[in-house]
C-alpha positions as CSV (number, residue, x, y, z in Angstrom):
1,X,-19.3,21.6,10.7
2,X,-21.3,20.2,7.7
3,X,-20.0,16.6,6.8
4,X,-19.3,15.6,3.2
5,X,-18.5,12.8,0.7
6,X,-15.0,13.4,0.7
7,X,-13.2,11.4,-2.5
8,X,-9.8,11.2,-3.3
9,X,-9.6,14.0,-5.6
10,X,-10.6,16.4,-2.8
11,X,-7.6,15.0,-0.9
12,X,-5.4,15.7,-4.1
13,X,-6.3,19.5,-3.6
14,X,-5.5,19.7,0.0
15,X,-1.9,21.5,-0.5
16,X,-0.8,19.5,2.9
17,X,-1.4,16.5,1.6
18,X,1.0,17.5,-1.1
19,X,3.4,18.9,1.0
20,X,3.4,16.2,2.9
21,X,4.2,13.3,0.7
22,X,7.0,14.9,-1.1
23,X,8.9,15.6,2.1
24,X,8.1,12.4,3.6
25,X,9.5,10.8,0.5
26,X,12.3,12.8,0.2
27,X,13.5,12.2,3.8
28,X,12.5,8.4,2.9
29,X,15.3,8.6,-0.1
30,X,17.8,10.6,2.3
31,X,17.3,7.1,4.8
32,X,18.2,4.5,1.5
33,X,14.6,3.4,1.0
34,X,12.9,2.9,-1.9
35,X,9.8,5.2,-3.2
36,X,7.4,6.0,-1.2
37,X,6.2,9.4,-3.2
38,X,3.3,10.6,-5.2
39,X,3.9,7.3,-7.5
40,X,3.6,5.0,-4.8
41,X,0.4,6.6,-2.9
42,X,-1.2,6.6,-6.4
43,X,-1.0,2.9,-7.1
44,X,-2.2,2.0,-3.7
45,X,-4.9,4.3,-4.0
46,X,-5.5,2.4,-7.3
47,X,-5.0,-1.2,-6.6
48,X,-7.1,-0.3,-2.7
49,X,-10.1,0.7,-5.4
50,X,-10.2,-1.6,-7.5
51,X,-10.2,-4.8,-4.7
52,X,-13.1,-3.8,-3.4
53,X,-14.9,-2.7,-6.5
54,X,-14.0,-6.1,-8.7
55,X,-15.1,-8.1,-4.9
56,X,-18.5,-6.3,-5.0
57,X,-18.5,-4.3,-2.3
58,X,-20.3,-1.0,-2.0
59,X,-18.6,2.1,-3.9
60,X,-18.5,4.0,-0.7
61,X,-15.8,1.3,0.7
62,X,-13.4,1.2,-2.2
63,X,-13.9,5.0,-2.3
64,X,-12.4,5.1,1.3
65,X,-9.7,2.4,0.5
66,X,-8.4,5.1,-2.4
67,X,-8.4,7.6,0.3
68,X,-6.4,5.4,2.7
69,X,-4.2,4.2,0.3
70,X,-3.2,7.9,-1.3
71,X,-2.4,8.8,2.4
72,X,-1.0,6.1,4.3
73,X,2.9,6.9,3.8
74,X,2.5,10.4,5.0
75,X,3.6,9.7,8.4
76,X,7.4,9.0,6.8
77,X,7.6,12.8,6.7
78,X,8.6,12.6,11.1
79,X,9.5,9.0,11.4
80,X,10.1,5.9,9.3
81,X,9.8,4.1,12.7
82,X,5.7,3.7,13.3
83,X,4.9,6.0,10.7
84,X,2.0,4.1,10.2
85,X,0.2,4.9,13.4
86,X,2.2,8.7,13.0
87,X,0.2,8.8,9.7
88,X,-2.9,7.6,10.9
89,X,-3.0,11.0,13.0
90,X,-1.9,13.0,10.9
91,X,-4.3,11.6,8.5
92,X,-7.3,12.6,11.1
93,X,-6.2,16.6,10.9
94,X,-6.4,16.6,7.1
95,X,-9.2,14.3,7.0
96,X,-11.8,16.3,9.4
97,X,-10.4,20.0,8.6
98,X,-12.0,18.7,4.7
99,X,-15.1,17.9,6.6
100,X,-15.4,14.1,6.7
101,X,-17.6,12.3,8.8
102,X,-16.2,11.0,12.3
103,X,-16.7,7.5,11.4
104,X,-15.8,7.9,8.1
105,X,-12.2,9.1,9.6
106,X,-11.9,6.3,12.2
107,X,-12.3,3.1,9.4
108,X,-9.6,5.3,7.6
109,X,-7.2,5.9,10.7
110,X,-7.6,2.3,11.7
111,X,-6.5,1.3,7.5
112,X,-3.6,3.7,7.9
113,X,-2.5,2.5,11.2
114,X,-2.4,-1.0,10.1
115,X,-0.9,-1.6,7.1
116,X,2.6,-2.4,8.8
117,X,3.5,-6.3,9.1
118,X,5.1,-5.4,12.6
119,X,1.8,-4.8,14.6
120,X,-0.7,-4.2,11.1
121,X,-3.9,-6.8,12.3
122,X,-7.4,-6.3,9.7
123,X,-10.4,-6.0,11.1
124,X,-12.1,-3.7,8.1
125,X,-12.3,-4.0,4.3
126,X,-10.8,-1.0,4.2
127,X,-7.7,-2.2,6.0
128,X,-8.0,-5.4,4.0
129,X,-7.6,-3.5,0.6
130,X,-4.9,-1.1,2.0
131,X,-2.8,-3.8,2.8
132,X,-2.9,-6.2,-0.1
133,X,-2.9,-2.7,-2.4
134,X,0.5,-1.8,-0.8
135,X,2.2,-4.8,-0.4
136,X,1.5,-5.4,-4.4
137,X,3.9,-2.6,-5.2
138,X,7.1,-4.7,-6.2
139,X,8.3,-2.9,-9.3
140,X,12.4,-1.8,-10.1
141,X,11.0,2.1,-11.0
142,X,10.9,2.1,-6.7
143,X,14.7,1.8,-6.7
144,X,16.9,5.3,-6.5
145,X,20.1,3.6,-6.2
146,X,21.9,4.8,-8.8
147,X,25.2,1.7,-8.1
148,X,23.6,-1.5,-8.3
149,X,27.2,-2.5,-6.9
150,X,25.7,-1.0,-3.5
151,X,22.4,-2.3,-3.7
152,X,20.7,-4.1,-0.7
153,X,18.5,-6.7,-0.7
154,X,15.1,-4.3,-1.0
155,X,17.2,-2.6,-3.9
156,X,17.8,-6.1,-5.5
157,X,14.6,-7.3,-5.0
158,X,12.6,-4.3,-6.2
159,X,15.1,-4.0,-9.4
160,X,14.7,-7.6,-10.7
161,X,11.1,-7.3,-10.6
162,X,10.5,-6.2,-13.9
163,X,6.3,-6.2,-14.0
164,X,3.7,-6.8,-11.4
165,X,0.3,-6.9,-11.0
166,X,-2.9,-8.0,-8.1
167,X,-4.8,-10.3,-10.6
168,X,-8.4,-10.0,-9.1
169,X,-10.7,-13.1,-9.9
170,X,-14.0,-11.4,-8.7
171,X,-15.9,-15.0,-9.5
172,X,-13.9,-17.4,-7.9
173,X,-12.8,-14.4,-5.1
174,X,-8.8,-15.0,-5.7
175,X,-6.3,-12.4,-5.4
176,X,-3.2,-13.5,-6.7
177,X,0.0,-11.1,-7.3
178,X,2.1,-11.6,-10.3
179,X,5.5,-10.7,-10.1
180,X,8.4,-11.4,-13.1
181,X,11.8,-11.6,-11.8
182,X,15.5,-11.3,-13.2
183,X,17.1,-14.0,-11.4
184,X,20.1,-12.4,-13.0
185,X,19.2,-9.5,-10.6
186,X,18.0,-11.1,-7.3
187,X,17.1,-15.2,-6.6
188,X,13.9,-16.1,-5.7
189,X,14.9,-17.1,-1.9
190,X,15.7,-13.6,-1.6
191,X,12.5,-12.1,-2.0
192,X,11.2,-14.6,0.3
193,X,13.7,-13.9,2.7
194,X,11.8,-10.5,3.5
195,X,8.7,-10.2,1.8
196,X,7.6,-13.6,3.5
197,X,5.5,-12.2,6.5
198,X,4.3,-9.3,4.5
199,X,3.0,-12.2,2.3
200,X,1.4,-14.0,5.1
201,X,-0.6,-10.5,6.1
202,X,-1.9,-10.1,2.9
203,X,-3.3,-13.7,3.0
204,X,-4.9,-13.1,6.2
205,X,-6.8,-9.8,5.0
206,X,-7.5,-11.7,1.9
207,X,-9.5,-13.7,4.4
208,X,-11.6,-10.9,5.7
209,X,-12.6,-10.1,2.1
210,X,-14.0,-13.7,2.2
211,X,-11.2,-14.4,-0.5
212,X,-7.7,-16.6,-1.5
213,X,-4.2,-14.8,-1.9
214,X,-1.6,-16.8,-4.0
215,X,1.8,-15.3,-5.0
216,X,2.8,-16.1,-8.3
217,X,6.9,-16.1,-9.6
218,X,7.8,-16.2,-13.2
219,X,4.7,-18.2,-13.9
220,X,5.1,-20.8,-10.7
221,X,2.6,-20.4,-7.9
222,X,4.6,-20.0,-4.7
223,X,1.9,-19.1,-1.9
């Protein structure tokens, strides 16, 4: 097998990888979870990118973050329950059948495999940018709940955030996430009530990028 540069927009073309993200969101919106689709892989794949680029690290890398981040939900398509390490395999099939290099495919598997707070731990760039890149996707299009009377506190959360976006201060090597709540929607106290340890996570791979994470609310610095 001849190995290649494999980019994202090979990826995009592989009609698995299609497949598979619309039926692993779809089962994801039959469970009462928010968005974990097309949208959401695309963002990720975005935000992974641009970390690594605006940090000064080679293309090659943030190339590799996109092609984490576009894939790293697919394992919701069997189980919500480790999906992450579920994806990371499944991500290996797709990955080599396209002809990626073997190494290449383990930085990504590892990324995949640990971008979960339960057992996620960072020990690449890759899985660095995957993490923060995910965890930065706080927005109210994520929420399919139609009867906010019904929401839960991922619903409420999600909806009251009405803009967000990874600041990245390439000179000063801070990452802050900016986040504008409705407290009309959801308090404060509740997003920290369970976004807290994914907060702590993204700190610590902030870290290995030789970089500071702050969390910013409505203009107040809270992390």
């Amino acid at each position: 097998m001849i190995e290649k540069l494999i980019t994202r927009k090979d990826i995009e073309k592989i009609p698995a990888v299609r497949t598979y993200t619309k039926h692993a969101d779809e089962f994801m919106k039959k469970y009462g979870y928010t968005e974990h689709g097309e949208r959401h892989a695309s963002l990720v794949a975005n935000i992974g990118h641009n970390i690594l680029v605006r940090m000064g690290y080679p293309q090659r890398l943030a190339e590799l973050a996109e092609i984490a981040g576009f894939l790293h939900d697919i394992g919701n398509m069997v189980s919500r329950k480790g999906h992450e390490q579920i994806g990371a395999l499944m991500a290996q099939g797709i990955l080599k059948d396209a002809g990626m290099s073997l190494d290449e495919i383990a930085v990504i598997m590892n990324a995949i495999g640990n971008h979960e707070e339960e057992y996620g731990w960072t020990c690449s760039e890759i899985a660095a940018a995957l993490l923060i890149a995910d965890k930065s996707d706080v927005h109210m299009t994520r929420v399919r709940n139609p009867d906010q009377t019904t929401f839960d506190i991922h619903d409420r959360v999600n909806y009251a955030a009405k803009r967000s976006f990874l600041r990245v201060d390439e000179k000063n090597r801070k990452l802050t996430l900016e986040i504008e709540i409705d407290t009309s929607s959801s308090q404060v106290m509740e997003y920290f009530e369970i976004f807290l340890s994914r907060m702590v996570m993204c700190r610590r791979a902030a870290e290995y990028l030789k970089s500071t994470f702050s969390l910013e609310i409505n203009g107040a610095k809270m992390l």
